[in-house]
C-alpha positions as CSV (number, residue, x, y, z in Angstrom):
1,X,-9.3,-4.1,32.8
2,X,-7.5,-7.6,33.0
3,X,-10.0,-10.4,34.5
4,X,-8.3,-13.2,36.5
5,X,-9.2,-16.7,36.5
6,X,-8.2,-18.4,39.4
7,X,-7.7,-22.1,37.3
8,X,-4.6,-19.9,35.4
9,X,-1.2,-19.8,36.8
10,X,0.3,-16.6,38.0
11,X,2.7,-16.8,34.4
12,X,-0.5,-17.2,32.5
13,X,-1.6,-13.9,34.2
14,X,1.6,-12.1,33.8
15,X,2.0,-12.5,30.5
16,X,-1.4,-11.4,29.6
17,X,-0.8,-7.9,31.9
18,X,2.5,-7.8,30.1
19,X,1.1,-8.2,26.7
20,X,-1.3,-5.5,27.2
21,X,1.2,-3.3,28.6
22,X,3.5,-3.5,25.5
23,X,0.0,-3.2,23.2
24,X,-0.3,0.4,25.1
25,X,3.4,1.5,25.2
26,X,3.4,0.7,20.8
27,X,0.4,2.6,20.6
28,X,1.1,5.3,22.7
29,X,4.9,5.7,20.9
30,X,3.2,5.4,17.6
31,X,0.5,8.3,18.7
32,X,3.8,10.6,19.7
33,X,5.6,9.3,16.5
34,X,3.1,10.6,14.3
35,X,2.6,14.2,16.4
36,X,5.8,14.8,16.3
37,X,6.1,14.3,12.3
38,X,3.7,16.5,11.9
39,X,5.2,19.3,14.0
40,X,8.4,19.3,12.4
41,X,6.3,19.7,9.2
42,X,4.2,22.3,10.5
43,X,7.6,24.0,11.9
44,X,9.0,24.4,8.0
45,X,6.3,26.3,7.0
46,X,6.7,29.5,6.5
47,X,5.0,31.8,9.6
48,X,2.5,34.4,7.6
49,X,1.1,31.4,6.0
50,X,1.1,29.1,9.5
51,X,-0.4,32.4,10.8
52,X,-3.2,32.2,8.2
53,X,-4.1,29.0,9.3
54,X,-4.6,30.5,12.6
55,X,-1.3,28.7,14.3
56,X,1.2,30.9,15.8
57,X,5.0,29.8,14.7
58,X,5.8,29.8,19.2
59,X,2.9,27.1,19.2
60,X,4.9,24.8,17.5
61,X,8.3,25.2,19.4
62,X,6.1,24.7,22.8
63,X,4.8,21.6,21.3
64,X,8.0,20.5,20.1
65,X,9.8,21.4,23.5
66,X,7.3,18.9,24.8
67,X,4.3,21.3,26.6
68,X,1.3,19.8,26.1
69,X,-0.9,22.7,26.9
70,X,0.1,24.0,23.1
71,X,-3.1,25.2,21.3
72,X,-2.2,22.2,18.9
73,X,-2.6,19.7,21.8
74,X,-6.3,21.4,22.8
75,X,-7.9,23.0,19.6
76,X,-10.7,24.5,21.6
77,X,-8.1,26.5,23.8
78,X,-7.8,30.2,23.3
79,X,-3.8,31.0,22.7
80,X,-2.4,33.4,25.3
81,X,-1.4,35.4,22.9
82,X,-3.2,37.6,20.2
């Protein structure tokens, strides 16, 4: 939450909203940066042994395609399929 001081100019006050807003965005593309390196990974494995690890090889394409309802998004979901 951004407090507001009414001795600062509206500039001041901008670039403070703006500077948080950037802090967020980086941390947010870093959070999807790092998912996504770790799907791709998880996608070369081989599916018996992603399977033994209880991860189904069509959870990692829906997380890839971008569906965040993928098991690997909510571990204490049940997977549709069995």
């Amino acid at each position: 939450m951004t407090t507001i001081d009414l001795d600062e100019s509206p500039l001041a006050i901008r670039q403070k909203t703006d500077a948080g807003f950037i802090r967020r965005l980086l941390r947010r593309w870093v959070e999807r940066h790092r998912e996504r390196t770790t799907l791709i990974f998880l996608s070369r494995i081989e599916p018996h042994l992603l399977r033994d690890m209880g991860i189904e090889p069509g959870d990692i394409f829906d997380a890839l395609d971008g569906k965040r309802s993928s098991v690997l998004f909510h571990p204490m979901r049940k997977p549709d399929h069995h």
